[in-house]
Backbone as JSON Lines, residues from 0, in Angstrom:
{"i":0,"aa":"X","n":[0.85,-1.18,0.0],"ca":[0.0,0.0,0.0],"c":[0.9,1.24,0.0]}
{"i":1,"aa":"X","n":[0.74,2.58,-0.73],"ca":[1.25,3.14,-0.78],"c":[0.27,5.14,0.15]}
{"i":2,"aa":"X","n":[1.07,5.98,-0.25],"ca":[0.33,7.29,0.07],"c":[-0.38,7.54,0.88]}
{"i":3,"aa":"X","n":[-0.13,6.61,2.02],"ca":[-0.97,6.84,3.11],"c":[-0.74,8.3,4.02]}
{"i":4,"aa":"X","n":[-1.48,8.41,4.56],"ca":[-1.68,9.56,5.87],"c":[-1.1,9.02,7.07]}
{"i":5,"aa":"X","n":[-0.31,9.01,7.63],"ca":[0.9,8.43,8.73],"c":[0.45,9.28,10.29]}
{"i":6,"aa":"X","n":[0.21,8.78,11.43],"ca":[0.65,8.95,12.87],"c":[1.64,8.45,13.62]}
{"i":7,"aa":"X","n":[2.52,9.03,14.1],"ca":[3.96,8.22,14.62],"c":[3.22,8.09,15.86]}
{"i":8,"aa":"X","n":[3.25,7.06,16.71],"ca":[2.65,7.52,17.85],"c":[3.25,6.26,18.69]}
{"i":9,"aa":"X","n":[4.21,6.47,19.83],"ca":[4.76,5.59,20.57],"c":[3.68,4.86,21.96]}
{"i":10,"aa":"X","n":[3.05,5.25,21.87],"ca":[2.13,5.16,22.72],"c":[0.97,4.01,22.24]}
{"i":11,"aa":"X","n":[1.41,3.76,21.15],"ca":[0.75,2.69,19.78],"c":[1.56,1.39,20.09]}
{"i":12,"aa":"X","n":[1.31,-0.17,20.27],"ca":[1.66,-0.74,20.29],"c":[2.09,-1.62,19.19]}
{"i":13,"aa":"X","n":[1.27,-1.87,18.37],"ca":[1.13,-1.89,17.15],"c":[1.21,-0.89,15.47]}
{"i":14,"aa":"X","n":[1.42,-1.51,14.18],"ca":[0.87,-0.15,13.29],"c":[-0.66,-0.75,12.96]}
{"i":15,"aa":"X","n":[-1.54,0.39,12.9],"ca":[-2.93,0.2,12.7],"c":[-3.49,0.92,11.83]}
{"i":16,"aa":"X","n":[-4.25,0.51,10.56],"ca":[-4.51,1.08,9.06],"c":[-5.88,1.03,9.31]}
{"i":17,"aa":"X","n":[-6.49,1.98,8.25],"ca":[-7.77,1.29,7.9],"c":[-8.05,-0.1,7.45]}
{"i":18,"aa":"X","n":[-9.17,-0.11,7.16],"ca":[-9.7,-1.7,6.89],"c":[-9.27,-1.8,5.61]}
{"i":19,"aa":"X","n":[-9.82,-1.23,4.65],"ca":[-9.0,-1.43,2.95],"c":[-7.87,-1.64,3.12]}
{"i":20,"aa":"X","n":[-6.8,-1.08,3.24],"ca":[-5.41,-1.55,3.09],"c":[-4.65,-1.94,3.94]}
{"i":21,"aa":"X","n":[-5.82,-2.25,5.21],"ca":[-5.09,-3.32,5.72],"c":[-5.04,-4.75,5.19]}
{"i":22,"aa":"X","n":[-6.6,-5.0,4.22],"ca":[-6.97,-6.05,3.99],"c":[-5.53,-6.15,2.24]}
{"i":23,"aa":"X","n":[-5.54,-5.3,1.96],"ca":[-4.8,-5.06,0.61],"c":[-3.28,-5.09,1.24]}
{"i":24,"aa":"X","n":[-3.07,-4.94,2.5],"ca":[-1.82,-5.3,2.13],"c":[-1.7,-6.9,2.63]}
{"i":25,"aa":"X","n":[-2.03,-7.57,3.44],"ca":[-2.01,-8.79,3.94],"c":[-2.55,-9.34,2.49]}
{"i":26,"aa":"X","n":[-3.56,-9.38,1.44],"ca":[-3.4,-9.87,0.16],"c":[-2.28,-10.05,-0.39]}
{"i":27,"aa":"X","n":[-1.25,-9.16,-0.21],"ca":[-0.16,-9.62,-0.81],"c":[0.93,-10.59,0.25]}
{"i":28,"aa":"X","n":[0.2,-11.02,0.71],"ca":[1.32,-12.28,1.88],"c":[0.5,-13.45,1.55]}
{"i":29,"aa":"X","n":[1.29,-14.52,1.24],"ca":[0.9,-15.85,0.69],"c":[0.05,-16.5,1.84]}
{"i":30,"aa":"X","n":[-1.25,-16.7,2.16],"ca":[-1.73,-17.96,3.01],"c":[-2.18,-17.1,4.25]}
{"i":31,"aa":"X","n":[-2.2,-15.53,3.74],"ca":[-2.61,-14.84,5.12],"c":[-4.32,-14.98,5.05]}
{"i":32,"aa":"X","n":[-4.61,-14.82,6.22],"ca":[-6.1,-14.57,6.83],"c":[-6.47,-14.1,7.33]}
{"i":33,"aa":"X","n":[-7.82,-13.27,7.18],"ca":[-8.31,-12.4,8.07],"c":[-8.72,-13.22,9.61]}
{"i":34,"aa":"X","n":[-8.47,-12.97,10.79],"ca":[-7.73,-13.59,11.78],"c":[-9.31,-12.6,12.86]}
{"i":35,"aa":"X","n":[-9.94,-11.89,12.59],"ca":[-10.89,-10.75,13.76],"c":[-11.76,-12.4,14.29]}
{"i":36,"aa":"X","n":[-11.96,-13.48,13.59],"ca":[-13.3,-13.97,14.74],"c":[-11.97,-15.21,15.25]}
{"i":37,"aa":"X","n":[-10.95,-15.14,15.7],"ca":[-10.46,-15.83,16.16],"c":[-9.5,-15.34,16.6]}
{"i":38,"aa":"X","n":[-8.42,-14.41,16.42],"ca":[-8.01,-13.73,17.34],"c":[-8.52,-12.41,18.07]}
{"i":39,"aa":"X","n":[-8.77,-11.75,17.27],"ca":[-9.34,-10.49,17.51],"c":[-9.84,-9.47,16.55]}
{"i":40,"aa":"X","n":[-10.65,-8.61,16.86],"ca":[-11.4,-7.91,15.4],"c":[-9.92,-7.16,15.06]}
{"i":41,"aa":"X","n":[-9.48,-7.56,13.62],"ca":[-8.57,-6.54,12.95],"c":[-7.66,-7.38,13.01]}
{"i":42,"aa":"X","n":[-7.36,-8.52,13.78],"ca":[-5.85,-9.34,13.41],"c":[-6.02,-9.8,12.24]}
{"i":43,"aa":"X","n":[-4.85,-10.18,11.74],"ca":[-4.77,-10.95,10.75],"c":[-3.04,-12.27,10.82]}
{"i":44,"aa":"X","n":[-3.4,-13.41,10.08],"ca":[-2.13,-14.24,10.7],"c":[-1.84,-14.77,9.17]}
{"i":45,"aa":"X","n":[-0.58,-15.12,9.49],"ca":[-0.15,-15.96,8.1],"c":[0.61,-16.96,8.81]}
{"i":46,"aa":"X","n":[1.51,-17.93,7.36],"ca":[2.21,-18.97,8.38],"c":[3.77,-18.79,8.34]}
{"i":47,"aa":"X","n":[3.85,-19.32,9.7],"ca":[4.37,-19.02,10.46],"c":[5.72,-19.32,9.81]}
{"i":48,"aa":"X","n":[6.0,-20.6,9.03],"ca":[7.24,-21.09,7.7],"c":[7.63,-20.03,7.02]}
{"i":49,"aa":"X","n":[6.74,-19.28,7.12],"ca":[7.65,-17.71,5.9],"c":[6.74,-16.86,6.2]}
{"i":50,"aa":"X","n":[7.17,-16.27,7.46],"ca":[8.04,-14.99,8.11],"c":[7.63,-13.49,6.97]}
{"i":51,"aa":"X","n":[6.98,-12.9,6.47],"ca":[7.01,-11.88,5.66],"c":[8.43,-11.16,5.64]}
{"i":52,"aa":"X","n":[8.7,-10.41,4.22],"ca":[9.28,-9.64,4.99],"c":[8.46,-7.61,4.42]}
{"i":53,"aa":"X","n":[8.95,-6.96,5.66],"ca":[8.29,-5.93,5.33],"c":[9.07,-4.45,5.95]}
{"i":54,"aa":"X","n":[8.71,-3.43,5.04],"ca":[9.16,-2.56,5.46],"c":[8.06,-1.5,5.15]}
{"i":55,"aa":"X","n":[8.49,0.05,5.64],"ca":[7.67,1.12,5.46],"c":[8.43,2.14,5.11]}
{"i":56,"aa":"X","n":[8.47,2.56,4.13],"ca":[8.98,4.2,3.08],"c":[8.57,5.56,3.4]}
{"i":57,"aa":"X","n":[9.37,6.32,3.9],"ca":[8.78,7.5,4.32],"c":[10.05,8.36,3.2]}
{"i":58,"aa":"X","n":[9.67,9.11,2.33],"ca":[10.28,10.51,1.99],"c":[11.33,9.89,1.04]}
{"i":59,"aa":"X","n":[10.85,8.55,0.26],"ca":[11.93,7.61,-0.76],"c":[12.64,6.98,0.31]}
{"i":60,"aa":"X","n":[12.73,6.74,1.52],"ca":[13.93,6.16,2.46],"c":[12.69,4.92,3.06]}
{"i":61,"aa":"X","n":[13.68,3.69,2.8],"ca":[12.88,2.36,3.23],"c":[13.07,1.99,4.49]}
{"i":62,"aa":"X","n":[12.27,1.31,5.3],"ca":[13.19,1.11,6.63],"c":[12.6,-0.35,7.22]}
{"i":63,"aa":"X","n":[13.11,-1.0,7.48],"ca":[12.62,-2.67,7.65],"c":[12.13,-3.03,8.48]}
{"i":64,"aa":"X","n":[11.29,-3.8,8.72],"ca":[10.39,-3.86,10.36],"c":[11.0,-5.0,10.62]}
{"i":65,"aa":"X","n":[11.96,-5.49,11.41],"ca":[12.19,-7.29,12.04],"c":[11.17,-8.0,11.98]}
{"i":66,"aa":"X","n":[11.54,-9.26,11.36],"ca":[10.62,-10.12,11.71],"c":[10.02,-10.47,13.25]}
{"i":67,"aa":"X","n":[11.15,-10.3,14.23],"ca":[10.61,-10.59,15.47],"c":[9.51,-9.78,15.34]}
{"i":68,"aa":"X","n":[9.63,-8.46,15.43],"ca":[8.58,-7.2,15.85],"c":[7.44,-7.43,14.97]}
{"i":69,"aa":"X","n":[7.81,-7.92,13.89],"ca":[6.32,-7.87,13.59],"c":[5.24,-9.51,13.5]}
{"i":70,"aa":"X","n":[6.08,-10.41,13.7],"ca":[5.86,-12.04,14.05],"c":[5.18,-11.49,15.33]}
{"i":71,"aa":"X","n":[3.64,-11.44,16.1],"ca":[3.57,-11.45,17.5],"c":[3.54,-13.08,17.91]}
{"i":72,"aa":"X","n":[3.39,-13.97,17.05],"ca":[3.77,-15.6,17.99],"c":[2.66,-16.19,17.48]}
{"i":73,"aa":"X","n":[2.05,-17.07,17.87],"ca":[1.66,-18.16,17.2],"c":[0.08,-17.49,17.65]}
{"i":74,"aa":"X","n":[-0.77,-18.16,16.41],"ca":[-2.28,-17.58,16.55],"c":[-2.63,-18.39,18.0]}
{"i":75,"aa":"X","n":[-2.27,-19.83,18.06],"ca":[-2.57,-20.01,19.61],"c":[-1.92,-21.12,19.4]}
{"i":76,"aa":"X","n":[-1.28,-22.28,20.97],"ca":[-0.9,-23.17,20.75],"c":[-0.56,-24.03,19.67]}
{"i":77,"aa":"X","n":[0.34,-23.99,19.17],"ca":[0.88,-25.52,18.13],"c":[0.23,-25.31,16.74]}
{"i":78,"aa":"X","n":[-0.27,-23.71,16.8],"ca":[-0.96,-23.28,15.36],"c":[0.45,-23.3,14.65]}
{"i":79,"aa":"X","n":[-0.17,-23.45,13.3],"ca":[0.68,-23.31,12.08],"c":[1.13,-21.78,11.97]}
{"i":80,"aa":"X","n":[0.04,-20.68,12.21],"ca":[-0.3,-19.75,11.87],"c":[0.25,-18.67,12.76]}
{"i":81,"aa":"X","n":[0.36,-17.44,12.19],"ca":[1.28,-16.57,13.34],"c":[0.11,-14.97,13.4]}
{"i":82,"aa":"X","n":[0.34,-14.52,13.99],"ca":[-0.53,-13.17,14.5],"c":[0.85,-11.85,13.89]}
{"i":83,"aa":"X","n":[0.17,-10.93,12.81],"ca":[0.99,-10.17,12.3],"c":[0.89,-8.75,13.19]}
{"i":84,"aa":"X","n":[1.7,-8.0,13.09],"ca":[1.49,-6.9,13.74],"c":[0.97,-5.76,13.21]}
{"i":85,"aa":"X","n":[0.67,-5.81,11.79],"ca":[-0.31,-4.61,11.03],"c":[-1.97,-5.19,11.46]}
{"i":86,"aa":"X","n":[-2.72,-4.44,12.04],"ca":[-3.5,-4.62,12.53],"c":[-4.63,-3.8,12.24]}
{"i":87,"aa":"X","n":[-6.37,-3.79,11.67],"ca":[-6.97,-2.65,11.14],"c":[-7.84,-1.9,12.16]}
{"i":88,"aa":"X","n":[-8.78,-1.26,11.72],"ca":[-9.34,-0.43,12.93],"c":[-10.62,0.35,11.56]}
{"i":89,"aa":"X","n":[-11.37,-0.36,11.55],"ca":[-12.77,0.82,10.84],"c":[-12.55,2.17,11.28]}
{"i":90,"aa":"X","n":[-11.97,2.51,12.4],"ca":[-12.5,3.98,13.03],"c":[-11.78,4.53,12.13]}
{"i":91,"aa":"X","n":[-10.25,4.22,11.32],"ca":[-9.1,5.09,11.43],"c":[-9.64,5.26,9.49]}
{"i":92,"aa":"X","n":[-10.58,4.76,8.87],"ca":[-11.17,4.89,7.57],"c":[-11.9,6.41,7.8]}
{"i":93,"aa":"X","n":[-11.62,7.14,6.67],"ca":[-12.33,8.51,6.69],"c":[-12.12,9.02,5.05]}
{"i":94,"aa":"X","n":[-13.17,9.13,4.91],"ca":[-13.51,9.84,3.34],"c":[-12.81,8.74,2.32]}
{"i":95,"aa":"X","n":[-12.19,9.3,1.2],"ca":[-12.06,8.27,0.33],"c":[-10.0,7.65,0.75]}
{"i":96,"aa":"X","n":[-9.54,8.38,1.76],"ca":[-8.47,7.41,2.34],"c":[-8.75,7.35,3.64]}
{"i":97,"aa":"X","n":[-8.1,6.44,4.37],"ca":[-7.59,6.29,5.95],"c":[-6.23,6.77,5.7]}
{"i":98,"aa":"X","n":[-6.05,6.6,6.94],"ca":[-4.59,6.72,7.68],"c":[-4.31,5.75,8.6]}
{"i":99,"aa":"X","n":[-2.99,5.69,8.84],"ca":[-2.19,4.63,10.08],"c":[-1.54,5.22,10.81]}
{"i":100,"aa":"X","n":[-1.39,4.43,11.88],"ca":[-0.8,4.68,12.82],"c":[0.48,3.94,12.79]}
{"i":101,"aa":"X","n":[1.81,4.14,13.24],"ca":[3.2,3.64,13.22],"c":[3.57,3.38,14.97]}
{"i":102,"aa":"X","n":[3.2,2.32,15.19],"ca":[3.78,2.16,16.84],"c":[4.14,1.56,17.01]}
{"i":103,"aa":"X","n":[4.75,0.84,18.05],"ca":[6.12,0.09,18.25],"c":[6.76,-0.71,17.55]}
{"i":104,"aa":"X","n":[5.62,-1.65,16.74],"ca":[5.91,-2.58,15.58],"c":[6.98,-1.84,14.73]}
{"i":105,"aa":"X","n":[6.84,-0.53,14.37],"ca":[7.93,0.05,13.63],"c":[8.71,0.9,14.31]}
{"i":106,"aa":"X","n":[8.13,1.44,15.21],"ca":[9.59,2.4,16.36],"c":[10.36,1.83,16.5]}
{"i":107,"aa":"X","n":[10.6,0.25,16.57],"ca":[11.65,-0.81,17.75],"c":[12.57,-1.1,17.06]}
{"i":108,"aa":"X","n":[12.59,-0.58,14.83],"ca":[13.42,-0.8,14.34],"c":[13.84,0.34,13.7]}
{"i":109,"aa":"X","n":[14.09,1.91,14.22],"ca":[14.63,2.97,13.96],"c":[14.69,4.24,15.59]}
{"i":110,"aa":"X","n":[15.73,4.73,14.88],"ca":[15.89,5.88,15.87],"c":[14.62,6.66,15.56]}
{"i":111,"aa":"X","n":[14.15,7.61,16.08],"ca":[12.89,8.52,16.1],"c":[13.0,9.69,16.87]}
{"i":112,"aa":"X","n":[12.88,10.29,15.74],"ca":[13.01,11.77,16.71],"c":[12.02,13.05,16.45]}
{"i":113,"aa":"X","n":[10.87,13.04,17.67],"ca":[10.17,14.49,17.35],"c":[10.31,15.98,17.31]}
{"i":114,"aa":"X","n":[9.9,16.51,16.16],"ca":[10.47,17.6,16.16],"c":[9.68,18.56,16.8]}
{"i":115,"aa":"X","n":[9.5,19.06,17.52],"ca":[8.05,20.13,17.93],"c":[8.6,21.42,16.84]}
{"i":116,"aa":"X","n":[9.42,21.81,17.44],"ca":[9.76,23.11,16.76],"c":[9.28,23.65,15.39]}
{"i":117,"aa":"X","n":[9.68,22.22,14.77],"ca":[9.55,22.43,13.17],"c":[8.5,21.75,13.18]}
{"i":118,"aa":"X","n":[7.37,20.93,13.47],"ca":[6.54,20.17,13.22],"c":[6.53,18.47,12.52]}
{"i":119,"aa":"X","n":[7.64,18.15,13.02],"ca":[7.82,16.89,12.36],"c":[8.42,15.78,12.25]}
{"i":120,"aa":"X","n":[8.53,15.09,12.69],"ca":[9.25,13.71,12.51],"c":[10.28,13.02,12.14]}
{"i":121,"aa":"X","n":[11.39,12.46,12.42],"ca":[12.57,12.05,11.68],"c":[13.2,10.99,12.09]}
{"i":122,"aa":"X","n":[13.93,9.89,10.9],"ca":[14.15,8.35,11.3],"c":[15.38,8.22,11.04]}
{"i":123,"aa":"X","n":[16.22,7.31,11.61],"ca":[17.63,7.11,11.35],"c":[17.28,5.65,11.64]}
{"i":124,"aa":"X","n":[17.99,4.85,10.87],"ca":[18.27,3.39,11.5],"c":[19.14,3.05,12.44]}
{"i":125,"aa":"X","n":[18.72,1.86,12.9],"ca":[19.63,1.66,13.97],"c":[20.76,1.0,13.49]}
């Protein structure tokens, strides 16, 4: 998914999209499933044998989410299946885009730094 509307927000445990592209981006992961009546409304899981890999682009600069961070562990006991950390939310859908939220799932793999002054945001890898 691309051109989204972004919230950095550390206080976010997860990153959380609208429902469209949350569902559009987990389409593009082999064997994923919408996961809300069995884990929770908005999870989604794939398996657990191949690990996605994924990153998020801000300003042409790519930056990689670990698999740990974004693997949260197995949908439940001795499942095949794993619980991803992009996670959706109906609320965060508004007019003809949503927006996401960026929280720990992606903080835990860059430096972050708020700017008040200037209004804005900035990433360095670790």
């Amino acid at each position: 998914v691309s051109g989204l509307s972004v919230i950095v927000d550390s206080g976010t445990t997860l990153i959380v999209g609208d429902s469209d592209n949350v569902a559009t981006f987990y389409s593009q992961i082999e064997g994923s499933a919408d996961a809300s009546s069995t884990v929770g409304a908005g999870f989604y899981t794939f398996p657990c044998s191949s690990v996605p890999s994924v990153s998020a682009t801000f300003n042409g600069v790519s930056y990689s989410i670990s698999s740990d961070y974004f693997n949260l562990g197995q949908a439940s006991d001795g499942s095949s299946d794993c619980v991803g950390g992009v996670v959706s939310d109906a609320g965060l859908s508004g007019g003809s885009e949503g927006f996401w939220i960026m929280g720990d799932v992606f903080m835990r793999n860059v430096y972050t730094v708020f700017d008040f002054d200037n209004n804005q945001v900035g990433f360095a890898s670790l």
